[in-house]
Every structure is written in C-alpha cells, then in structure tokens.
ChimeraX commands (.cxc) that place a marker at each C-alpha (Angstrom):
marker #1 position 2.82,16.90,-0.85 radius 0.5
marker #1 position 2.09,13.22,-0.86 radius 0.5
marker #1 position 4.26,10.40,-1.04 radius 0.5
marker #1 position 4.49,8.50,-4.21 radius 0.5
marker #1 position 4.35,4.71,-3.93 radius 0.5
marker #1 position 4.95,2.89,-7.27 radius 0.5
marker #1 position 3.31,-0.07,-7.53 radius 0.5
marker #1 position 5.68,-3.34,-8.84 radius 0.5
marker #1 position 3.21,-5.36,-9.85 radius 0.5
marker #1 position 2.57,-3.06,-13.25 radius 0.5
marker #1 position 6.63,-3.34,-13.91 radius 0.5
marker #1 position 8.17,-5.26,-16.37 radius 0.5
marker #1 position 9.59,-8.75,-13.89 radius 0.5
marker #1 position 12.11,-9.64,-16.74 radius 0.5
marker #1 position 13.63,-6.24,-15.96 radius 0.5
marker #1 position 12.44,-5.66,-12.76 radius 0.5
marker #1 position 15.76,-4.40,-11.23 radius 0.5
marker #1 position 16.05,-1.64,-14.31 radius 0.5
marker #1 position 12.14,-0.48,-13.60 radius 0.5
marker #1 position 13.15,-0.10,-10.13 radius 0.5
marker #1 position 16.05,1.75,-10.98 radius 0.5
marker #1 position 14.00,4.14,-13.15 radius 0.5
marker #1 position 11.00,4.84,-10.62 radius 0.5
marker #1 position 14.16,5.48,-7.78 radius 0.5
marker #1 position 15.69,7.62,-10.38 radius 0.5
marker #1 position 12.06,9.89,-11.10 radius 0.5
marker #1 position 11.88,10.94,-7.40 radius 0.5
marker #1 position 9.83,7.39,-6.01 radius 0.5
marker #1 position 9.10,7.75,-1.92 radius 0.5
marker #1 position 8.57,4.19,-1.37 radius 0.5
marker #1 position 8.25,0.98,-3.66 radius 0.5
marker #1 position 4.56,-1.07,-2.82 radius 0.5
marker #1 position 4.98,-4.59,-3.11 radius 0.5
marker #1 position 1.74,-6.80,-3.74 radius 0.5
marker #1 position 1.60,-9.59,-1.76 radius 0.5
marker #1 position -1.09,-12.52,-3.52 radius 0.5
marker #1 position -1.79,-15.96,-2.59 radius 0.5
marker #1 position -4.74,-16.89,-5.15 radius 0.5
marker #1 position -6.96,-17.59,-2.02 radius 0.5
marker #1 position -7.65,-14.36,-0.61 radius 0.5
marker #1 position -7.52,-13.04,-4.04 radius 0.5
marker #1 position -7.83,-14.78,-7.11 radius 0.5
marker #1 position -4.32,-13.79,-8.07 radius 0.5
marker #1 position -0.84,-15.25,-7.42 radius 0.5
marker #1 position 2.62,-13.00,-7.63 radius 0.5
marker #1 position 5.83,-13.69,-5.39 radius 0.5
marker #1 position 7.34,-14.10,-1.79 radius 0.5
marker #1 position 9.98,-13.32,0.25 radius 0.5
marker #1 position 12.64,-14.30,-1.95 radius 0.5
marker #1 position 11.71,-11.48,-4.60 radius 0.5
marker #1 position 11.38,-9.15,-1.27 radius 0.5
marker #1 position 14.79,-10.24,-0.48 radius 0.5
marker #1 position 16.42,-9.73,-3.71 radius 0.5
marker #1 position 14.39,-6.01,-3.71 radius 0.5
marker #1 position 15.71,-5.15,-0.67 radius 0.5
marker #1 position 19.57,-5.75,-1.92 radius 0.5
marker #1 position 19.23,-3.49,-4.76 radius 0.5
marker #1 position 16.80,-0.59,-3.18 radius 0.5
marker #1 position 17.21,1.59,-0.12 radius 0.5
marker #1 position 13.57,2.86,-0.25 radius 0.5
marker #1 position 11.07,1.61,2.01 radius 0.5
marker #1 position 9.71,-1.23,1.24 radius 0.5
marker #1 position 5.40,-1.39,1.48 radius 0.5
marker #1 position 4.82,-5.08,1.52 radius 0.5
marker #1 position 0.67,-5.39,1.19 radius 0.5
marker #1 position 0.12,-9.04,2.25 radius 0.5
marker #1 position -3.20,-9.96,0.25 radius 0.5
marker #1 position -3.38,-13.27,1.96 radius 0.5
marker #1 position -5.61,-15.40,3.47 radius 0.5
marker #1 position -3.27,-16.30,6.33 radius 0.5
marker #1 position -1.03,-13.60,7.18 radius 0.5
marker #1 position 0.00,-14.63,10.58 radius 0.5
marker #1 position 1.84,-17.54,8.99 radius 0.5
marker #1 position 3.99,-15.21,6.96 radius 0.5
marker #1 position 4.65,-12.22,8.51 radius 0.5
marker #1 position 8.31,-13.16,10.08 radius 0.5
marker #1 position 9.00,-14.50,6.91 radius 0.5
marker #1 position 8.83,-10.75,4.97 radius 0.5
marker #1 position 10.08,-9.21,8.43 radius 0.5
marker #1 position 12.99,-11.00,7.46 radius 0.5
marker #1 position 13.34,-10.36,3.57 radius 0.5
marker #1 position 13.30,-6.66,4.45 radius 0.5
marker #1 position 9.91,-5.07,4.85 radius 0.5
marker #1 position 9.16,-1.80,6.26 radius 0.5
marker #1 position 5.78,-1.53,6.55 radius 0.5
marker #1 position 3.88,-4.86,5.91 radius 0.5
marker #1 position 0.01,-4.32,5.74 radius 0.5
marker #1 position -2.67,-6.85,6.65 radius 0.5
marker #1 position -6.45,-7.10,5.50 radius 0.5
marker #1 position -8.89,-6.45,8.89 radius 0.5
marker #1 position -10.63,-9.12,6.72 radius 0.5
marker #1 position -8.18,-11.97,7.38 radius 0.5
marker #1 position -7.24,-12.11,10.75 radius 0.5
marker #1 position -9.55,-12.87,13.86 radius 0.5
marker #1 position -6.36,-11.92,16.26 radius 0.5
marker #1 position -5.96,-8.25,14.60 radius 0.5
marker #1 position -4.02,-6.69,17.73 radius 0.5
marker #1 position -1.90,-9.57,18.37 radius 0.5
marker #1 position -1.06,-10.23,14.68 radius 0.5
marker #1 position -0.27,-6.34,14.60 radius 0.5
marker #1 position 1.83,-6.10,17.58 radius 0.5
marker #1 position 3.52,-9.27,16.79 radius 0.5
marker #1 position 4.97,-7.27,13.12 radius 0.5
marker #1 position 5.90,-4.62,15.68 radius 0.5
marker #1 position 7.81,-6.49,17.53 radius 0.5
marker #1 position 9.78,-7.95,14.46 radius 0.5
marker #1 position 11.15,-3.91,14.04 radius 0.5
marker #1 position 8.62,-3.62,11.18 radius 0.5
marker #1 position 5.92,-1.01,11.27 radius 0.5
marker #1 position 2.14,-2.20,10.95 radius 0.5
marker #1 position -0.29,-1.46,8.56 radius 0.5
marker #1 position -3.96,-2.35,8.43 radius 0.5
marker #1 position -6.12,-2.49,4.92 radius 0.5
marker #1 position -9.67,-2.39,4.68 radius 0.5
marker #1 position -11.44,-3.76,1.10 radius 0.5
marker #1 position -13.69,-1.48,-0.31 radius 0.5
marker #1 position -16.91,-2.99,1.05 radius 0.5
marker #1 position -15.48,-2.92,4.79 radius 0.5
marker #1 position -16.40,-0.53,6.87 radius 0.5
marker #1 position -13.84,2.50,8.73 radius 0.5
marker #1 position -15.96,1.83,11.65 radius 0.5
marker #1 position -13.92,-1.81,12.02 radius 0.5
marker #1 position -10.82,0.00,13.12 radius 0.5
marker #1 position -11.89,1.53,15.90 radius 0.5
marker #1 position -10.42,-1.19,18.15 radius 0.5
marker #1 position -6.68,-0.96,16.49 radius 0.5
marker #1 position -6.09,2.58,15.29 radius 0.5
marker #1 position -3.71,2.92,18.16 radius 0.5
marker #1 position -1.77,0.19,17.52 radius 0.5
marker #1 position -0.94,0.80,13.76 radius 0.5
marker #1 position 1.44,2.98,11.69 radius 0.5
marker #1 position -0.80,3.74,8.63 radius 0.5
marker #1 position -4.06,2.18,7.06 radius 0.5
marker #1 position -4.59,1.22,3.56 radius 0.5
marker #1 position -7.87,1.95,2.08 radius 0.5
marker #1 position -8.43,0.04,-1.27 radius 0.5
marker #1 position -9.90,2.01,-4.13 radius 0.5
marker #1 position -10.71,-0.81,-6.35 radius 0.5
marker #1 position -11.28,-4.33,-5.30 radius 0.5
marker #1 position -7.89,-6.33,-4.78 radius 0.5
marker #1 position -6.48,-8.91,-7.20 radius 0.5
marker #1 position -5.76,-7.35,-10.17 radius 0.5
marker #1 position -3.57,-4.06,-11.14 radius 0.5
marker #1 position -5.26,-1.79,-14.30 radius 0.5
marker #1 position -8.69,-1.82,-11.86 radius 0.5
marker #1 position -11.39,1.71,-12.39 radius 0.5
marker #1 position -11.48,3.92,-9.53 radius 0.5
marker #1 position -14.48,3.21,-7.10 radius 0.5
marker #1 position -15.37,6.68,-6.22 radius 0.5
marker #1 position -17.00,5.94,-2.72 radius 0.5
marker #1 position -13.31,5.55,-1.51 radius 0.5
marker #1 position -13.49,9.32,-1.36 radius 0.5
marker #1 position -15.93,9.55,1.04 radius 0.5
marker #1 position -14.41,7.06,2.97 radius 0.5
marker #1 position -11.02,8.55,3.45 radius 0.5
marker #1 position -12.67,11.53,5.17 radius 0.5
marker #1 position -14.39,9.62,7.37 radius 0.5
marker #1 position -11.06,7.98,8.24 radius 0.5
marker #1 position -9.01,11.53,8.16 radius 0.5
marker #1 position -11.74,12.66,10.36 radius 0.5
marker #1 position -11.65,9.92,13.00 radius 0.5
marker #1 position -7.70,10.34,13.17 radius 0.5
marker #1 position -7.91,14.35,14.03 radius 0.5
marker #1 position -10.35,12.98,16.97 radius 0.5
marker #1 position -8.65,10.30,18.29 radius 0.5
marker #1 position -5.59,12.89,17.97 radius 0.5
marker #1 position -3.72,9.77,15.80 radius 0.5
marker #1 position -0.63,10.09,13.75 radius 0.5
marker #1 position -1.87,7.44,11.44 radius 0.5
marker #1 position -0.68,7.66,7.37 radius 0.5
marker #1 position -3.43,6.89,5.34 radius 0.5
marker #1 position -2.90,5.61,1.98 radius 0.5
marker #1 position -4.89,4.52,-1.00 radius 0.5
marker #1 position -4.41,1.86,-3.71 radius 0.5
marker #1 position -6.53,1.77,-6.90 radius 0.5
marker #1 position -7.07,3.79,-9.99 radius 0.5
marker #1 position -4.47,6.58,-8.97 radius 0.5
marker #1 position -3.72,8.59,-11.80 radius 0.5
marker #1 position -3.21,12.36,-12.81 radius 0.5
marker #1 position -7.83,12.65,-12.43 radius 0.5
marker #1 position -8.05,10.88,-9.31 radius 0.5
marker #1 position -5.12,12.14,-7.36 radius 0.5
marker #1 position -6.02,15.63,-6.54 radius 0.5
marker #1 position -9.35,13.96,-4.89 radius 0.5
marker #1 position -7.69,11.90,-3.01 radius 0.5
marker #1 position -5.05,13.79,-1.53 radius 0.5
marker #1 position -7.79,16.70,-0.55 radius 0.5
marker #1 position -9.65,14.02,0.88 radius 0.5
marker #1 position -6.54,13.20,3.13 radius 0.5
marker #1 position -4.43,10.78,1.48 radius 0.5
marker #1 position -0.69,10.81,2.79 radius 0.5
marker #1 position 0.59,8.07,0.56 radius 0.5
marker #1 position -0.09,6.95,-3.07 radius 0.5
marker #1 position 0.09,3.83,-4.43 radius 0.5
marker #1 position 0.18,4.03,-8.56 radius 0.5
marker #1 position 1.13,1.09,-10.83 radius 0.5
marker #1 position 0.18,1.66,-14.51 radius 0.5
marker #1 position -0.19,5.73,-14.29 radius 0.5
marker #1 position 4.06,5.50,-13.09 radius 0.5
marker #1 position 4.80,2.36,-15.65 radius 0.5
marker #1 position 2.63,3.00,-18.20 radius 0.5
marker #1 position 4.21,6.49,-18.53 radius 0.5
marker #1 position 6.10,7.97,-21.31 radius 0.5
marker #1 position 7.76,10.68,-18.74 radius 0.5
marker #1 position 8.03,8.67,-15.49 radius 0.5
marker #1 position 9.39,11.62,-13.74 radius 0.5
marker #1 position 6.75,14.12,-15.21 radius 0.5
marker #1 position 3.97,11.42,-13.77 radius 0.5
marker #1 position 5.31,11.06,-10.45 radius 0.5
marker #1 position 5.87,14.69,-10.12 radius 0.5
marker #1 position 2.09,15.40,-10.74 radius 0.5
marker #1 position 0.81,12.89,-8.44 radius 0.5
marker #1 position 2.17,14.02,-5.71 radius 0.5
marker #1 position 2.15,17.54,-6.32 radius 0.5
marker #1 position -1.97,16.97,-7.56 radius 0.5
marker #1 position -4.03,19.82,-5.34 radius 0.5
marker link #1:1,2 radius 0.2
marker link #1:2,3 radius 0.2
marker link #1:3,4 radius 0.2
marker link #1:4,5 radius 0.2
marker link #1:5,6 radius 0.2
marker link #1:6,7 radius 0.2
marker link #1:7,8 radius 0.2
marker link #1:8,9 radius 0.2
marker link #1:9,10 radius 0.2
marker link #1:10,11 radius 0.2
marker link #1:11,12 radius 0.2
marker link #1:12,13 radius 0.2
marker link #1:13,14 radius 0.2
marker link #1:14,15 radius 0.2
marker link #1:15,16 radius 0.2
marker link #1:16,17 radius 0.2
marker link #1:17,18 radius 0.2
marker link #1:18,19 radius 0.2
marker link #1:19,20 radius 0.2
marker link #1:20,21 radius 0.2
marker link #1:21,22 radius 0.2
marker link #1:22,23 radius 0.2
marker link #1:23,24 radius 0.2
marker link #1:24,25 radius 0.2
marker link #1:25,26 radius 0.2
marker link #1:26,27 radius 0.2
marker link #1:27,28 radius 0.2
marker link #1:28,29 radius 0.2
marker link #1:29,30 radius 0.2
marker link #1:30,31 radius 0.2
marker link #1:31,32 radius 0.2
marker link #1:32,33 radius 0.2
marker link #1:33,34 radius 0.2
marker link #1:34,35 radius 0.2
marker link #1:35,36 radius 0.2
marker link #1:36,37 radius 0.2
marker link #1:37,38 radius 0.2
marker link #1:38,39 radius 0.2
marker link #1:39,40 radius 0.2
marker link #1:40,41 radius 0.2
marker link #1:41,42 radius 0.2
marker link #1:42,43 radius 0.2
marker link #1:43,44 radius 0.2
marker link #1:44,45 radius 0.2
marker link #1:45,46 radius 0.2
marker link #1:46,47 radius 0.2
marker link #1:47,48 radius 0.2
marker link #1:48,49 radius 0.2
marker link #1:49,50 radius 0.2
marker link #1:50,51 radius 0.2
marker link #1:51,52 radius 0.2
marker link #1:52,53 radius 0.2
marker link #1:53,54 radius 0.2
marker link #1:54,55 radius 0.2
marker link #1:55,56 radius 0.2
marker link #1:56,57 radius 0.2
marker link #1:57,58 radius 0.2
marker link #1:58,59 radius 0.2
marker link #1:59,60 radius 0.2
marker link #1:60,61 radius 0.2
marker link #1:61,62 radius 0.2
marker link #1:62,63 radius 0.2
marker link #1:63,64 radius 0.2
marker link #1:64,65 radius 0.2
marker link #1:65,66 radius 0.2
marker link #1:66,67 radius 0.2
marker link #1:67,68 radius 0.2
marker link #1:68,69 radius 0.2
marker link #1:69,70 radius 0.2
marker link #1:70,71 radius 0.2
marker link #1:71,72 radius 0.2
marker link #1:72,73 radius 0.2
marker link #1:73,74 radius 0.2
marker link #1:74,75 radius 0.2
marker link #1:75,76 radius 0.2
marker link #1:76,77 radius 0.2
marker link #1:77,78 radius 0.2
marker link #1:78,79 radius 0.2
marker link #1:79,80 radius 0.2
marker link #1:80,81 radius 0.2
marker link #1:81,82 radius 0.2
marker link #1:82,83 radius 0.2
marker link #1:83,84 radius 0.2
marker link #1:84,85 radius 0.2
marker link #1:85,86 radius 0.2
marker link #1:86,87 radius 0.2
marker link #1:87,88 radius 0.2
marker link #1:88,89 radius 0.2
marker link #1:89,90 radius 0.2
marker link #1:90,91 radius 0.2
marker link #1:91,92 radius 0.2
marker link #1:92,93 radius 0.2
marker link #1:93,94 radius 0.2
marker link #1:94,95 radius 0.2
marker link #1:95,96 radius 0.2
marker link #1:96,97 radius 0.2
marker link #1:97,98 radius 0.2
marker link #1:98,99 radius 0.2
marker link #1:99,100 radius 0.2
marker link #1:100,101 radius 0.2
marker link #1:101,102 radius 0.2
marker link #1:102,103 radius 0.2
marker link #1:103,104 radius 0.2
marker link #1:104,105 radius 0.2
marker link #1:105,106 radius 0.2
marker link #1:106,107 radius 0.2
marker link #1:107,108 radius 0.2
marker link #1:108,109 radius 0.2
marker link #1:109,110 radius 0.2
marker link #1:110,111 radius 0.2
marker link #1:111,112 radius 0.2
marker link #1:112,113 radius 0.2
marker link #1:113,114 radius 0.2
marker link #1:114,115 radius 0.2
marker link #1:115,116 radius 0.2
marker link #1:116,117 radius 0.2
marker link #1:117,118 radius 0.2
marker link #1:118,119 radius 0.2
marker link #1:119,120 radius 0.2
marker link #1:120,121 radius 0.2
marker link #1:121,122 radius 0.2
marker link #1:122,123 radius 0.2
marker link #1:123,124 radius 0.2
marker link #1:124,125 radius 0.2
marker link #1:125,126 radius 0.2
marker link #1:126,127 radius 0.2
marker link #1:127,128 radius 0.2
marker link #1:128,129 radius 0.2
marker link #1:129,130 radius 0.2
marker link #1:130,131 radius 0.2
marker link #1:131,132 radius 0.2
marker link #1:132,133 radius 0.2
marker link #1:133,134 radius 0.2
marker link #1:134,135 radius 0.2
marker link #1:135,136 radius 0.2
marker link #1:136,137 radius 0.2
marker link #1:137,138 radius 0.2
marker link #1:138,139 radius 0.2
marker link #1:139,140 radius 0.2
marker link #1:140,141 radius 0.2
marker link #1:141,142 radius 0.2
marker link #1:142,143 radius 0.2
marker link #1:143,144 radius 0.2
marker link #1:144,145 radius 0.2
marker link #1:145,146 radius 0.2
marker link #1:146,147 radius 0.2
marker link #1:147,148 radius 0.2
marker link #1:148,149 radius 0.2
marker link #1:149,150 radius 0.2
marker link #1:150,151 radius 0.2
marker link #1:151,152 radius 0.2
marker link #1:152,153 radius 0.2
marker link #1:153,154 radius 0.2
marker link #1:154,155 radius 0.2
marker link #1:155,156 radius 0.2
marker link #1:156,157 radius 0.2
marker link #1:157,158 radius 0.2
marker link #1:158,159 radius 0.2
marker link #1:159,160 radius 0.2
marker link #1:160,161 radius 0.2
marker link #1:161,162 radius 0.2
marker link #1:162,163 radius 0.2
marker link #1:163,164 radius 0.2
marker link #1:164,165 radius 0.2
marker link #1:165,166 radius 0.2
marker link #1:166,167 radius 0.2
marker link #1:167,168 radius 0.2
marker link #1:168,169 radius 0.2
marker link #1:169,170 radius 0.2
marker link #1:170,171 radius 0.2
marker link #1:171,172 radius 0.2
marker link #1:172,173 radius 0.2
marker link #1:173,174 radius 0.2
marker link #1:174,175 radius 0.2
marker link #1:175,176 radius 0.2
marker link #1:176,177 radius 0.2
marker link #1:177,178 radius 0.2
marker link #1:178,179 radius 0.2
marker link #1:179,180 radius 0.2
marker link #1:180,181 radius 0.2
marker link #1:181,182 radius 0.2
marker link #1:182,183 radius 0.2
marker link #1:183,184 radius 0.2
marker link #1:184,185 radius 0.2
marker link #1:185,186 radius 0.2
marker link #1:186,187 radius 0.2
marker link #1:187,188 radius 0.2
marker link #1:188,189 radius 0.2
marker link #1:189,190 radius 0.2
marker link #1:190,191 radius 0.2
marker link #1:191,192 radius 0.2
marker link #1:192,193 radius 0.2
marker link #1:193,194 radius 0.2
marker link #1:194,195 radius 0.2
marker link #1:195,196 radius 0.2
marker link #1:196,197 radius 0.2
marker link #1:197,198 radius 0.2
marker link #1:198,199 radius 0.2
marker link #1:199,200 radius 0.2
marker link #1:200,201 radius 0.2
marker link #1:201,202 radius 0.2
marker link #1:202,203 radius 0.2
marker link #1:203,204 radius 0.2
marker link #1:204,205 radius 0.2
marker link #1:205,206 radius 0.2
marker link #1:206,207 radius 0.2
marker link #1:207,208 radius 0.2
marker link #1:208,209 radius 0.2
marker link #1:209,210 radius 0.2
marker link #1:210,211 radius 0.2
marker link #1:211,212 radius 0.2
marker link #1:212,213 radius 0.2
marker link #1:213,214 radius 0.2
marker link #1:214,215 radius 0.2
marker link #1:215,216 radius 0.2
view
C-alpha cells in the first residue's frame, strides 16, 4: 500500500487548519507542503511561518518541497519551522551533496526532485546520500496540472536503479494523481503519493484517499 500525501496547496487557506483536520481525519500519511518563490517557478505560496503554524496543529510528517531557486539559503529556516523531509530540485543547486548533507545534519531527512525533463541518470552521484526522490509528473508551478505519462517510464528506471544499487530510497510522485493514474504509478514503484485536487476536490475524502493508496 502506498502512502497518501495530500497536497495543501489545493486546500481552502481561509480554513486551512479545518482541511487539515479533515485529510488527518480520512486516514492522510503525510501532509506535502509546496514550497514557491515565483523565480524557480512562476508561482508564489508561503514560508516558514505557515510551516510553523502547520506543525503546531499536525503530528504528521511534514513533506516540505522547496521549489526555489536558492534553496541553500532557506533550508535551516524550514528545519526550524518543523519539516521532516524537505526536498530540493537537482536543478537548483551546484553543491547537491553538501546542500543535502547539510539538511541532514539539521535532524531533517533529504529529499531530491527531478523536473520532468531531467534525467534519472543525474542522481547517480547522490542516491546514497538521500532519504527519498521526488519525481514530478507534471511540470511545477501550478496544482490542477494533466498527467505527463513519460513519468511512468521514468519511475522504473529509478525503481530499477535502487534494487541495483541495493538503496532504501522512497520514491514519490507529484502530478495528476488521481483514482486513473494511481494504479500506474504505484506498479511502476511509487512509495508515496502526492494528490491535491483528487483528496480536496472530493465529495468522500476518505473514500478518495482509501483508493489511492489501495490502487493495484
């Protein structure tokens, strides 16, 4: 069975505490925050003060996805609000290992993403030094996005360089995760999905979240 990730940036921020509540409530694994800073992507959402505030009110883990042009210049600052796995894009950072090691040594565990035009073959170097990698089904910015069914192919090629390299890696997938695409994905190798309008957009939020990760 996968784990189920909701994704908050499809709930409702006036009531962001109640949507919480209600994905905890319908048998959530973890809560994926999105991390923007309208320069790596073209959209802008919160900080470490929301993080913070998450943290007080919710004792699941916390997936903090930093979409950011410059996440070396952040990560103590969500180590701090409470992350448990913070996530950075292979894209952004020149000094991958030392940036990763670095959110290791703030008790955080590290996480690597790769955009869907970047290549598995780019993590050679750091799959030893990482907790779980975060392939992007759809390209970042924006929640609501189509599934990009190459990911598929993808994710084996990543499942398959794990069982070689004997690596207990998590791999997870954000993007167009819903009721079709889950089953794919999770006999492709996915250990962790991230869904944001499939879980909010539901009329049974416990009947959705169910399916996903039960989806074979």
């Amino acid at each position: 069975m996968a784990l189920l990730a909701p994704s908050l940036l499809s709930a409702d921020f006036v009531r962001l505490a109640e949507d919480i509540a209600r994905v905890e409530a319908a048998g959530a694994d973890w809560l994926h925050l999105d991390i923007m800073d309208g320069h790596f992507v073209p959209n802008l959402t919160f900080g470490p003060p929301i993080v913070a505030a998450i943290r007080k009110i919710s004792k699941l883990p916390l997936d903090v996805h930093l979409m950011v042009t410059n996440p070396a210049a952040l990560v103590e600052q969500f180590a701090e609000a409470g992350a448990d796995y913070l996530t950075v894009h292979v894209e952004t950072e020149p000094h991958l290992h030392r940036l990763v090691n670095r959110i290791r040594e703030l008790g955080v565990k590290p996480a690597v993403t790769l955009n869907p035009a970047t290549s598995v073959d780019l993590l050679d170097e750091i799959l030893d030094e990482v907790d779980m990698v975060l392939v992007m089904s759809v390209n970042p910015g924006f929640g609501g996005q189509k599934f990009i069914p190459a990911s598929l192919d993808k994710i084996r090629r990543l499942r398959q360089k794990l069982k070689r390299l004997d690596r207990q890696v998590l791999i997870e997938v954000d993007g167009g995760v819903n009721q079709a695409t889950a089953p794919q994905l999770i006999e492709a190798g996915v250990d962790v999905l991230v869904a944001g309008s499939a879980v909010f957009g539901s009329d049974d939020m416990k009947m959705t979240i169910a399916a996903l990760k039960q989806a074979h």
